[in-house]
C-alpha positions in Angstrom: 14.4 100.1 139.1 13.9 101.9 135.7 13.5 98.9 133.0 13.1 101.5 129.9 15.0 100.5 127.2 16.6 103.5 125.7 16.1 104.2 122.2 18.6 104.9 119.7 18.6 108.3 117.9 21.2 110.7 116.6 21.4 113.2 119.1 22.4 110.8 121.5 25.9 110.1 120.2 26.6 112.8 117.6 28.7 115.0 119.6 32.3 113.5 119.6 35.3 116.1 120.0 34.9 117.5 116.0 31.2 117.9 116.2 31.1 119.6 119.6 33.4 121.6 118.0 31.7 122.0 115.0 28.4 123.2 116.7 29.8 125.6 118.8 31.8 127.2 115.9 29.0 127.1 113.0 26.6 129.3 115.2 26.6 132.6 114.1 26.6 135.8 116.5 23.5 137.5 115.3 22.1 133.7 115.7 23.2 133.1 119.4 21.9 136.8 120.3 18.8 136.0 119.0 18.5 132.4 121.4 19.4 134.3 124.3 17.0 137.2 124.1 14.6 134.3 123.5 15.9 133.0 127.0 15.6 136.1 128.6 11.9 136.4 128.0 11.0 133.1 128.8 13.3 133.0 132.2 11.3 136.6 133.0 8.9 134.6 135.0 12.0 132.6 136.9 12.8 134.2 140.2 16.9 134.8 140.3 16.7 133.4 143.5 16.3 129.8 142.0 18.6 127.2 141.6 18.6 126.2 137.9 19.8 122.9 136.1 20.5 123.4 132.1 20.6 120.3 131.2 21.4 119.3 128.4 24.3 121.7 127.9 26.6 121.6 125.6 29.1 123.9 125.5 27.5 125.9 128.2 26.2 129.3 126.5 23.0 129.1 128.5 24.7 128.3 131.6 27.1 130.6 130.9 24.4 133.4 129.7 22.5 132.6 133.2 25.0 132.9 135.6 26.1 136.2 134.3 22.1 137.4 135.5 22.9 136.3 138.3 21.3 132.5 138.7 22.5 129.7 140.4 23.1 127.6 137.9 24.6 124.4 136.6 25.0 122.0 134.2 24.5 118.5 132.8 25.3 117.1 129.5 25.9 113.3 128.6 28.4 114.1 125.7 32.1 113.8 127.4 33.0 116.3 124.3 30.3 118.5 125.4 31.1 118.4 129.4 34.9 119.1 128.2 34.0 122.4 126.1 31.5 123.8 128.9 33.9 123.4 131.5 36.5 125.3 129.3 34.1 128.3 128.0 32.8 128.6 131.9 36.2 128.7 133.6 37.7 131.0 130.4 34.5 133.6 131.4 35.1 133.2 135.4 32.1 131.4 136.3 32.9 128.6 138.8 29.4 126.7 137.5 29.5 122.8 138.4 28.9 120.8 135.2 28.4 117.1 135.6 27.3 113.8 133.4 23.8 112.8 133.1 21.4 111.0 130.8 18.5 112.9 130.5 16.4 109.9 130.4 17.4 108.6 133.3 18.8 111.4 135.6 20.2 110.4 138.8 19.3 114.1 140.7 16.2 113.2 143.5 13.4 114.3 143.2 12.4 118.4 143.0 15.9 118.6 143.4 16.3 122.1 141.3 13.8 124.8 141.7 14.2 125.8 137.5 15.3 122.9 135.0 15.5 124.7 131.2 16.3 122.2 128.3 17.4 123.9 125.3 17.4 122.6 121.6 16.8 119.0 122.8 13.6 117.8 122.3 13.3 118.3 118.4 15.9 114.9 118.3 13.3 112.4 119.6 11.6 110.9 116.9 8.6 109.3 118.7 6.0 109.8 121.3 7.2 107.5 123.7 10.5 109.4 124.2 9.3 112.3 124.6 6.6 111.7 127.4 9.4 110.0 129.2 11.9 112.7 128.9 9.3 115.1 130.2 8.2 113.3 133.0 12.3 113.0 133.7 12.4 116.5 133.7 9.2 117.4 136.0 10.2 114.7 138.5 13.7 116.6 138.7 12.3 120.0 138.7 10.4 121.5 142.4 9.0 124.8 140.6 9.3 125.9 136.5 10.7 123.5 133.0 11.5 125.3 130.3 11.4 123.5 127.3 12.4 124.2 123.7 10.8 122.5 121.0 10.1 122.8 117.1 7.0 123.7 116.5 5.2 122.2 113.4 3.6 125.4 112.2 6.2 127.2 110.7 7.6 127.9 107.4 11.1 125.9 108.0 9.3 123.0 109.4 6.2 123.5 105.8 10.2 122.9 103.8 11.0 120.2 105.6 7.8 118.0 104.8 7.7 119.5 101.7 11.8 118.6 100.4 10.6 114.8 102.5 7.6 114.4 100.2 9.9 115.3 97.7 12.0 112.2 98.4 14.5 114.4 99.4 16.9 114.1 102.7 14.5 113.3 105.6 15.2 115.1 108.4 16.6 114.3 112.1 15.1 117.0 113.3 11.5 116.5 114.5 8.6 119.4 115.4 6.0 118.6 117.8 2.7 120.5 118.1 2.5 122.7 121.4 -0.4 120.5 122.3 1.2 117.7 122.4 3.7 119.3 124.7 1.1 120.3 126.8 -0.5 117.0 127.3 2.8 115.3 128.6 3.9 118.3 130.8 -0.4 117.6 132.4 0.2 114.1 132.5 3.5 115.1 134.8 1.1 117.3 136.9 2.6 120.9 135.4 0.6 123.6 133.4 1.5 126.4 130.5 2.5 129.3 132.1 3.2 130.8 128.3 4.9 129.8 124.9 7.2 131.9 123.4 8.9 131.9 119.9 11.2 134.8 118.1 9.0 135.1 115.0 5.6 132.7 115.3 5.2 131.3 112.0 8.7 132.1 110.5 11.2 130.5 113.1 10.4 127.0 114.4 12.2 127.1 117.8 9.9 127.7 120.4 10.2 128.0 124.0 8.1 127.1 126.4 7.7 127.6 130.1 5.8 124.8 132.7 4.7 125.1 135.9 4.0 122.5 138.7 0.8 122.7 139.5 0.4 122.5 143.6 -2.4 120.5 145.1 -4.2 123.5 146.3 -4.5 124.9 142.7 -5.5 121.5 141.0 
């Protein structure tokens, strides 16, 4: 039996009805264009034979985005505000995608139970190491083949404002970057490797995404 204690952060009660709304409404076009082209070039290296889980959600754009290449895909969100939009936006665009509660730390899908898991502008909410080893090895255990992983990397200028408005002793941000070396060490730790890290302007933007791959026996 998993005897983690879950810790308590932001992102995992924010979303009620109004700010699942709020999120899916305050994203610009130009913005959400730019994400998904960032998908597409990390999801290059993902068969569209494989099953995919996006997990976590939301309101479903990236499953939504997916199935319309042609992936088998579905969804997984613990937000009931989130669930309720992605089912909505899904069915309203034709694609018949199940889309089902989980906690990403403690997912009740077996064992390499997807072929491709892709986590999408999750992992900058968990403030600490410990989490975030955990949620990775979560989403390894979950995955048979690729993660994809989105993250905010450190070394970028929005991330050089944040520390610098914080030493400021202005607002301190919820939203926390992690180095891609760190990311690397948890996804080893979980037996996976780099395949290749992407971003859509290193240095500029702080969103990165990542793609993990499980390393076989015969290749370790």
């Amino acid at each position: 039996m998993n005897t983690h204690v879950k810790q308590l952060y932001r992102g995992r009660s924010k979303y009620n009805q109004q700010t699942a709304r709020n999120y899916e409404e305050q994203r610009s076009e130009a913005k959400h264009a730019a994400e998904m082209r960032l998908v597409d070039r990390a999801l290059s290296h993902i068969p569209r034979s494989h099953r995919v889980l996006d997990v976590p959600c939301g309101g479903g754009r990236i499953t939504a985005h997916l199935a319309g290449k042609g992936y088998t895909i579905s969804g997984a969100d613990l937000s009931d505000a989130m669930l309720e939009l992605a089912r909505a936006n899904l069915a309203a665009q034709g694609f018949p995608c199940s889309v089902e509660k989980q906690d990403l730390e403690q997912l009740t899908l077996p064992d390499r139970s997807v072929d491709t898991l892709i986590s999408f502008r999750l992992f900058h909410h968990f403030p600490e190491p410990r989490i975030r080893q955990r949620i990775i090895g979560e989403l390894c255990r979950v995955a048979d083949r690729y993660v994809v992983l989105s993250y905010f990397s450190p070394l970028s200028i929005t991330s050089l404002k944040r520390r610098i408005r914080e030493l400021r002793g202005g607002r301190k941000s919820e939203k926390h970057s992690t180095s891609l070396a760190e990311v690397v060490i948890y996804f080893q730790l979980a037996g996976y490797r780099l395949v290749k890290d992407y971003a859509r302007l290193p240095l500029l933007h702080t969103l990165h995404l990542a793609v993990f791959e499980r390393i076989d026996e015969g290749q370790a």
